[in-house]
C-alpha positions in Angstrom: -72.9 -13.4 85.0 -71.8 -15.0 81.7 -71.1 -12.2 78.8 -73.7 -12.3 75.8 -71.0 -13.7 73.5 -70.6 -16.7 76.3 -74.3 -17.8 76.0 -74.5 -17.3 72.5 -71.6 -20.0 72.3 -73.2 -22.2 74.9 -76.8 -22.0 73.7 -75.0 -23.0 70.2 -73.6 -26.0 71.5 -76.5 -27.3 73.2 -78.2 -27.2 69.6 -75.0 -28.7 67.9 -75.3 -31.5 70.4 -79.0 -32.0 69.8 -78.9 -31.8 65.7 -75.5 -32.8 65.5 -74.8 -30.4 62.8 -71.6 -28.2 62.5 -71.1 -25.9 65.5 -69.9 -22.7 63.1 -73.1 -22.5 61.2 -74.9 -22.7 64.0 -73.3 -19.7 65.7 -73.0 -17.9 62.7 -77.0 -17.9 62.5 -77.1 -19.3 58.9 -80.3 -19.4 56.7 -80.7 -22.1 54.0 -83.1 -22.6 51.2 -83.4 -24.9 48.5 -84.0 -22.8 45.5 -84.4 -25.4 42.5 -84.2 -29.2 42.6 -80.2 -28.3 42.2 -79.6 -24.9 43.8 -79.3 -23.7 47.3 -79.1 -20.7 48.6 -77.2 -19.4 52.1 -77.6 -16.3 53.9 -75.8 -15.2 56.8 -76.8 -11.4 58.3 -74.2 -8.6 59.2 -73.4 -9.1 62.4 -70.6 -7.2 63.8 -69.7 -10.7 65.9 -68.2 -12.2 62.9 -66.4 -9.0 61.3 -62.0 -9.1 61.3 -60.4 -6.0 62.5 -61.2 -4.3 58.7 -64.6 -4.6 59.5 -65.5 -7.0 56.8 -66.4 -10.6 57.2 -63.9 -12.7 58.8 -62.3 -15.1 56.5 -63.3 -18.0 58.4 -66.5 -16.9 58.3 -67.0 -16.2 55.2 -65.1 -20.0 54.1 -67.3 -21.5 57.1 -70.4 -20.1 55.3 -68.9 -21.3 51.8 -68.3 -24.2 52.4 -71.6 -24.7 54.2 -73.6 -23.9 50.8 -71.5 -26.3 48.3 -72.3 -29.1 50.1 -76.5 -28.3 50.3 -76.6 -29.6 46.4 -74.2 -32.3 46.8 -76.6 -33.3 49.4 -79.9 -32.5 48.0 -79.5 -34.9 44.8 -77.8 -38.1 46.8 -80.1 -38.6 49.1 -79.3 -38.8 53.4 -77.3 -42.5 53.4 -74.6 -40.8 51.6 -72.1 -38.1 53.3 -70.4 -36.3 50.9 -66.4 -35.0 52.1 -65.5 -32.2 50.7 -61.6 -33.1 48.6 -60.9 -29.6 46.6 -62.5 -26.0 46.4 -61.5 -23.1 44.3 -62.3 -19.6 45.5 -61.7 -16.7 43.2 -62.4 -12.9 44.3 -63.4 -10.0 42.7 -62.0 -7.5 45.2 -64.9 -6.2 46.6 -65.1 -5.9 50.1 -66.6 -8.4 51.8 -69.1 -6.2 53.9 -73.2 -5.9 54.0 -75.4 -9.4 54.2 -73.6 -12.2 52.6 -75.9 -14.4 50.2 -73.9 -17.4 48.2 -76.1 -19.5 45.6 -74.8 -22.9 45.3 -75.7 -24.6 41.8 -75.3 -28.7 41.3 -72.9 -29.6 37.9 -72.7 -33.2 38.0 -71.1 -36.3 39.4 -67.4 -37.1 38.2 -67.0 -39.9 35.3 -64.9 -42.8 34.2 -63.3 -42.9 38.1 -63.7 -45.5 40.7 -63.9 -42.3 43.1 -67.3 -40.6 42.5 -67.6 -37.1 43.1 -70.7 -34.7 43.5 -69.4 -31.4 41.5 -70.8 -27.7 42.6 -70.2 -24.3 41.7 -71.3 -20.8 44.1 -71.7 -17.3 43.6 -70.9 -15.2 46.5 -72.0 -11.5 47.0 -72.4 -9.3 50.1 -74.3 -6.5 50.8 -75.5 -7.1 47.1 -72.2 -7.0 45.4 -70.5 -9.9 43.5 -67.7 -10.6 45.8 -66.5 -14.3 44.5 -66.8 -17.3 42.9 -66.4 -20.7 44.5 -66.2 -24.1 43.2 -66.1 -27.7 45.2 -65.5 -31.7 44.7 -66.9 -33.9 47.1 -66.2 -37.4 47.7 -69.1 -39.5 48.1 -69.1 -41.6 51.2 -71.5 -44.3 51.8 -73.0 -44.2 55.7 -72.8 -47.0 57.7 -76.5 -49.5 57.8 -78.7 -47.9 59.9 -77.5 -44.4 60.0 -78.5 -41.1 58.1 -77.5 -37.6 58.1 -79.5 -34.5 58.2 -81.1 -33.3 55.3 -79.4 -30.0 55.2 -76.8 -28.5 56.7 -78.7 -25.4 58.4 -81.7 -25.3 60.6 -85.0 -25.9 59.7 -86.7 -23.1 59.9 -88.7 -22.3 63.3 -86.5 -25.0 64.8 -86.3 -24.4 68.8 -84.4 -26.4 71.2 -86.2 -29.5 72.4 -85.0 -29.3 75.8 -84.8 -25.5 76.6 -83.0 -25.9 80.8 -79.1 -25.5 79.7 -77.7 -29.0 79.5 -74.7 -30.2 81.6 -71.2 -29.4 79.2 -69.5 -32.5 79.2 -65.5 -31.4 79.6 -64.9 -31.1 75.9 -67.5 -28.9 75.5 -66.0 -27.5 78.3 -62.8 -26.4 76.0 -65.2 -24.6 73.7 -66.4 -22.1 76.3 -62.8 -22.0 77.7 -62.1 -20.9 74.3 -64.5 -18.0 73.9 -63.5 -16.6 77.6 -59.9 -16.9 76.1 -60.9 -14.9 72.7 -62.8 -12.3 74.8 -60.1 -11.5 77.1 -57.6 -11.1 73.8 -59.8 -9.4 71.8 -58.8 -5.6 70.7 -60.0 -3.4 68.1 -57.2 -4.8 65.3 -58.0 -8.3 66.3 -61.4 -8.8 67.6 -63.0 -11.6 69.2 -63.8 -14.0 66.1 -60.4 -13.5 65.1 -59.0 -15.6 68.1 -62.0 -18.0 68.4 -61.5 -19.6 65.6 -58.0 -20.0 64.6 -55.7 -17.4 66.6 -53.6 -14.7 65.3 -50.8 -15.7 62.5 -47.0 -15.2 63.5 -45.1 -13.8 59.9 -41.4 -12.8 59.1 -39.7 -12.8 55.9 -42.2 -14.1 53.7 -43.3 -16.8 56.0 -45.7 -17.2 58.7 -47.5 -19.6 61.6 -49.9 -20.6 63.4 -51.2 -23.3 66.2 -54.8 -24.5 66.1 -56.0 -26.0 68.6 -58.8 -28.3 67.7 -62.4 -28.0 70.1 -65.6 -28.4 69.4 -66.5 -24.7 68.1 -64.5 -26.2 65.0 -66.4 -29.4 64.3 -68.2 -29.8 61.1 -71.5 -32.7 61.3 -69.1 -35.3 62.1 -66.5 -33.8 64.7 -63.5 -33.2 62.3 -62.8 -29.6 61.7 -65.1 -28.1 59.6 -63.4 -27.7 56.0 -64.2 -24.1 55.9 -62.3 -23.4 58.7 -59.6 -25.0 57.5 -59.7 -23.1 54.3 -60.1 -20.1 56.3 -57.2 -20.6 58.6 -55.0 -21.5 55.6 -56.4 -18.2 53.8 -55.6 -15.9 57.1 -51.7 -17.4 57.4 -51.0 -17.3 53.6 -52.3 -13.5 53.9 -49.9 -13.1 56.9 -47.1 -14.7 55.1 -47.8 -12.2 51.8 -46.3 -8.7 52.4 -48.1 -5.6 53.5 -50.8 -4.5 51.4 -51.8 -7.4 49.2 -54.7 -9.7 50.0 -56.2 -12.7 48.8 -56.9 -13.0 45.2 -57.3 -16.6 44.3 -56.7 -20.0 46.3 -57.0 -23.6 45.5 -57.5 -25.9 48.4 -57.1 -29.9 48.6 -58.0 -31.5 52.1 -56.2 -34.9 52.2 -57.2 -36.5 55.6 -59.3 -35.0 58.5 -58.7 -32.3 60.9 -58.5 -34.5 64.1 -55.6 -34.0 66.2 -55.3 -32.0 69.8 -53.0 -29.4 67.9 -52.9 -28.9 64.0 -49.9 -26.7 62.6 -50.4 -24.2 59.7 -47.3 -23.1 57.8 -47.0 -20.5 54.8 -44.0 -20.0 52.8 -44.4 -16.8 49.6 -42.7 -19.0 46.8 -43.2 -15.9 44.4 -43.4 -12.1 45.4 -43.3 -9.7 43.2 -44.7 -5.7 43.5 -48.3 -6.3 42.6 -48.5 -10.5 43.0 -47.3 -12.9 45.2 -47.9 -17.0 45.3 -48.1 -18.6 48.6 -48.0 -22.3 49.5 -49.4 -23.2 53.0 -49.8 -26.4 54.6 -51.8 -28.1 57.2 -50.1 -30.8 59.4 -50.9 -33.1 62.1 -48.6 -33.5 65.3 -47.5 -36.7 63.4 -46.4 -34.3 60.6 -49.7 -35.7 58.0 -51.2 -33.8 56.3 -54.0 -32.4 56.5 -54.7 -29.6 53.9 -52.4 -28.1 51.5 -53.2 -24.6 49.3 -51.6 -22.7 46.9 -53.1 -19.0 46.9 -52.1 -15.5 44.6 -52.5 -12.3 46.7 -52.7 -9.1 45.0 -51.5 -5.6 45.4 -54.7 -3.5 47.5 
């Protein structure tokens, strides 16, 4: 009989296929609400399925979930004909661990100025289990959708929402991947590097100030559109820089810039520490394509614990 974990994936595919929205929010559970005509507001329950082997809430999690949230306002105030792409976050921690309920307010700014390039701007707070864990910010290009099409009006559920069809659907083969992918993340799994740990991106290689990783791109990646979901990408790129950083330190600060979509069979993450001292270090990653483009590129300061 299929493990719990392997029908929670499946069940959360058959919804991603019916709403078309992005597979990690789905299996993540997130709740959404529009708090103000520019706010939103995410939630996303302790559950011990999406802790790292600290216990606190895996960072692609936690970056899945962010970037979830800046994108509700961006969305809220253009209206469904226009899909906005996320081009630049900032995330900035406090320290705090990341443990406890995780509740991040998105607020609207404004749309960029005196470009040719519009862009929707958005700012978060992010606390768990009621403390003030983090502050995010986001630009979004704003895409026009093709005549005819739309997208949905949120990026979470509607509340009450149940599957339309409720007898499991035939996986089509790369669906297939995706439950070949938990199986693979179960059978890995230990108490330092649970299961979510090598669902979603795999466990960083690091030596001398560097570190590596392979991610194999599926469908329990895919944001509303099929790329890899930004957060993911952030949160990979978070989870490598940390490996390349020396014992001790984590992140404190990171600045992200996605420069073409998440598409390939195999995407390759590299870190390199550019600067490491006894309380700080500065690490550049990158995200590449098996053609060598890139994808995403960070530059992130990791602190002394």
């Amino acid at each position: 009989m299929p493990s719990a974990l392997y029908q929670r994936v499946a069940h959360a595919l058959a919804v991603t296929r019916e709403t078309r929205l992005a597979f990690p929010s789905i299996l993540m559970g997130i709740r959404g609400r529009q708090t103000a005509d520019d706010t939103a507001t995410l939630i996303l329950k302790d559950d011990p399925t999406f802790r790292d082997g600290r216990g606190e809430v895996d960072w692609c999690a936690l970056c899945a979930a962010v970037d979830a949230v800046l994108g509700a306002p961006s969305d809220m105030k253009t209206g469904p004909r226009v899909r906005p792409a996320t081009a630049h976050i900032d995330l900035q921690m406090t320290g705090a661990g990341t443990k406890g309920e995780l509740v991040i307010e998105a607020r609207f700014v404004g749309f960029s100025e005196g470009s040719r390039v519009r862009q929707s701007l958005v700012s978060a707070t992010i606390k768990a289990g009621g403390a003030l864990i983090g502050y995010a910010s986001a630009a979004s290009v704003l895409l026009d959708l093709p005549e005819g099409t739309a997208r949905a009006a949120s990026p979470w559920l509607p509340e009450g929402y149940t599957l339309k069809d409720p007898d499991p659907p035939t996986f089509d083969a790369n669906e297939h991947r995706a439950l070949q992918a938990c199986e693979t993340a179960e059978a890995a799994a230990t108490e330092a590097h649970p299961f979510i740990e090598h669902f979603w991106c795999g466990v960083p290689e690091a030596s001398d100030g560097k570190a590596q990783l392979r991610l194999h791109v599926a469908p329990h990646l895919g944001n509303r559109i099929g790329h890899i979901q930004g957060g993911l990408l952030l949160g990979t790129a978070v989870k490598v820089a940390n490996a390349a950083a020396s014992d001790g330190k984590r992140l404190s600060n990171i600045s992200a810039y996605f420069v073409s979509p998440g598409v390939d069979p195999v995407l390759h993450v590299h870190s390199e520490t550019v600067q490491q001292g006894r309380r700080l270090a500065v690490v550049r990653t990158r995200i590449v394509n098996e053609s060598g483009k890139l994808v995403l590129e960070t530059t992130s300061q990791h602190v002394l614990r």
